[in-house]
Structure formats: C-alpha cells, structure tokens
N, C-alpha and C positions, 0 to 999 in steps of 0.2 A: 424511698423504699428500694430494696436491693433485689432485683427482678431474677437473680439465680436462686432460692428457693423454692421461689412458685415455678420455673424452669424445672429443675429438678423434680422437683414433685409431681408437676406433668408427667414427665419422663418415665416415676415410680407409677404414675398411675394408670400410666396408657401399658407400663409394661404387665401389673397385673390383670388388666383388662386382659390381655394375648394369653396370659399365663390360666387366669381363671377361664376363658371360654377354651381353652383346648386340653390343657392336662387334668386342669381339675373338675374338666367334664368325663376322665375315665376312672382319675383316680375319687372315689367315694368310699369310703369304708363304712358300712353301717350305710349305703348310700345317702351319706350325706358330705359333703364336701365343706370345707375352712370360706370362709369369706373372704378372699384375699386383696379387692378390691378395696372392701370395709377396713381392713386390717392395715392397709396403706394410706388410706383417708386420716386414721385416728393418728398413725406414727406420725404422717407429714403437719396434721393439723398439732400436733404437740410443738413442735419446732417453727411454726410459721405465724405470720402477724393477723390477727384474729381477719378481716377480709376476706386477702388471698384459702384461704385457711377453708372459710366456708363457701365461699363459691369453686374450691378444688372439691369438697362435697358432693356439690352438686354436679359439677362435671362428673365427678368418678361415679356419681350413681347414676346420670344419664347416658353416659357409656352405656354402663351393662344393661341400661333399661332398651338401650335401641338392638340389644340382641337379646331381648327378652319377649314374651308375648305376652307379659304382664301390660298393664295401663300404661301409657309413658308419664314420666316423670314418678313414677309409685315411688323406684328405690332412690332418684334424687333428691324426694322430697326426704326419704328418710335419712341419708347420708351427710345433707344437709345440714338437719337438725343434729345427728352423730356428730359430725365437725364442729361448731358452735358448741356441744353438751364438751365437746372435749378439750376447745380455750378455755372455754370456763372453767374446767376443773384440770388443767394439767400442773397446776403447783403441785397437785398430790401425788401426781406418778413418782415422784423422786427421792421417794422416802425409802423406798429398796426394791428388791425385783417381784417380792411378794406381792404389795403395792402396784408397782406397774402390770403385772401379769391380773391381779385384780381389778385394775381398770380397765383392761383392753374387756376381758371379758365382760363385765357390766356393762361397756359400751357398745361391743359386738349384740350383747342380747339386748340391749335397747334396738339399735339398730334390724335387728332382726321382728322383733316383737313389733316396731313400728310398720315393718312392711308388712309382717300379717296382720295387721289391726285394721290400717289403710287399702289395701286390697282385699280384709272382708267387707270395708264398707263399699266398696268399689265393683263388687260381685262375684270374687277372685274367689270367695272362700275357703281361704287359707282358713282359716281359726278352726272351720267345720272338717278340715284334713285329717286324717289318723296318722299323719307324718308329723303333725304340728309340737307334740312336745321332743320327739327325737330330733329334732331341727333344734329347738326352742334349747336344747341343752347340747348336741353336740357341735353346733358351729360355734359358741364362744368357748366353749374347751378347745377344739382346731384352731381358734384364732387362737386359745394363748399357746399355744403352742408352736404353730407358725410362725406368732409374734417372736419369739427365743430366735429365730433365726432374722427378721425384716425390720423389727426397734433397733439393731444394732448398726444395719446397714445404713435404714433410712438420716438415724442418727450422723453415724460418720459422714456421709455426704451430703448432709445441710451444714455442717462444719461447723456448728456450736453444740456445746455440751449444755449451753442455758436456753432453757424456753425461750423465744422472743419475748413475749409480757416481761419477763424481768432485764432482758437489753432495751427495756424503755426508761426514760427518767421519772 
C-alpha cells in the first residue's frame, strides 16, 4: 500500500477542517455554508484504497466534531458511512461531469440527512429545525459547486486519473 494518498488526503483534510472553521464560518449565503470537509472526504475517498478511504471519513468528520458542540463522533459516524457509500459507487462518477456533480451532491445530502437523523435521535433535534430543509438542499448544491473547484485538485495530487478499485487485479 503506497502510504502518499492517505498522506495527501490528510493533508486535504486537515486543510479543509482550517478552511471550513474559519472562512466558511463568515462566508454563509442564505446562511448556510458548502460542507467542505464532506466535500474532501468524498473526492479523496474516490481515489483511494477502500480502508484508508473510510477511516479518512472518519477522521475528517471527527475533526469537525471536536469543534462542534454536537455529540462526539455524530458527523464521523456519518462521514464514515459517506466514504464507504462512496468506494462503493465511484465507477459511476466517470461517466461525465453531469454524473460526478450528481454524485457529489447525492452524497453530500446523504451525508447531511444522516447527521440530522442521528443527532435527532441523539437529542440535537435537527429534523424538528425550521433550518432543516434549507440546509437539506443547499449544502449539496454548495458541495457541487465547491466540488468544480476541489475534484480537480484533490484529483491531480493523488496522481491517478483511475479509481484505485480498478488499479487492482
């Protein structure tokens, strides 16, 4: 196992951890803000060996959860599962940008939907929010968007164009 992806993907993820608790704590439009933590888990976990892949998941969502005053581990558990939903289906990002841009966002809003669903059983109630559907739809619009800029990046510096699953025999 070639230990410069998961390197790298550290690197992406600790950078959006810095980036999402300080800039995209002012910038909010609609005050809602891109998940860009979320949005870095999915591109790196496309490129990386299903493992490393879901325990960067889990790191990137215990990050933001140790500077959150949510439950600890709420959004690891859900970034987790996001990373795992997202080996398993990344053959289908690569059928054009329509495609990838609709996966990011079906995964963002998985990811999302699972941390309201888990922190209303947890007694956070998120679901019982009047924020809840303007969340619920604009941070996977912000992720694909985002994404136009961080798939191309996270891409080039994992240095393959091919999934890992298909650099296997």
């Amino acid at each position: 196992m070639n230990p410069r992806p998961i390197v790298l993907s550290l690197v992406f993820v600790v950078m959006a951890v810095l980036v999402q608790t300080t800039l995209f704590r002012t910038v909010r439009p609609f005050d809602v803000s891109a998940d860009l933590i979320l949005l870095t888990v999915i591109a790196c976990a496309r490129w990386m060996e299903p493992e490393p892949a879901v325990l960067l998941g889990f790191t990137g969502g215990l990050l933001i959860d140790l500077f959150g005053i949510a439950p600890l581990g709420l959004q690891a558990l859900a970034f987790t599962l996001v990373a795992y939903t997202t080996v398993r289906t990344r053959d289908r990002f690569d059928y054009s940008a329509l495609s990838t841009g609709l996966a990011v966002g079906l995964l963002s809003l998985m990811g999302v939907l699972l941390v309201a669903v888990v922190g209303t059983l947890f007694g956070e109630g998120t679901l019982g929010s009047s924020d809840i559907l303007r969340i619920l739809l604009l941070v996977p619009i912000y992720n694909v968007i985002v994404g136009l800029i961080v798939l191309p990046i996270v891409a080039s510096y994992l240095g393959s164009r091919t999934p890992a699953a298909e650099l296997q025999p």
